[in-house]
C-alpha positions, -999 to +999 in steps of 0.1 A: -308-161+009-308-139+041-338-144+068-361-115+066-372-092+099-385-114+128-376-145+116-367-173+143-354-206+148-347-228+181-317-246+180-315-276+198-292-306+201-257-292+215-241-295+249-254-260+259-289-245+268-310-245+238-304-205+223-333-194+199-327-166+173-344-139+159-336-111+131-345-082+145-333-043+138-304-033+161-326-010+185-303+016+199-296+051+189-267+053+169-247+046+142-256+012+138-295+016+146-322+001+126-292-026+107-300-063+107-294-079+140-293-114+154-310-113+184-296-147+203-314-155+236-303-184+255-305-196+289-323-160+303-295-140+287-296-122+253-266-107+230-271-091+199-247-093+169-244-081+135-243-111+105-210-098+101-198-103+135-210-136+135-195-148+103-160-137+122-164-154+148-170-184+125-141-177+110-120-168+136-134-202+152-125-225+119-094-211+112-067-235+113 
């Protein structure tokens, strides 16, 4: 089940600054605006990245 629009969650427990998540729509003009976003803010900063780009960099990271 995906997380619907505005959903969040706080993740806590790991080495680094606590980063808290939202789904959000990606908000720039463009080809990609209005998708599903993962809106990751952690430590002041924030990054936003497609589920897909986030299930390759799981991938990529338990690759053997």
């Amino acid at each position: 089940m995906a997380r619907k629009i505005g959903d969040s969650m706080m993740f806590t427990g790991g080495a680094e600054p606590a980063p808290k998540v939202t789904v959000g729509h990606y908000p720039v003009a463009g080809m990609h605006y209005g998708d599903p976003t993962l809106i990751i803010d952690q430590d002041g900063n924030t990054i936003l990245l497609s589920p897909g780009t986030m299930q390759a960099i799981l991938d990529w990271y338990n690759r053997d």
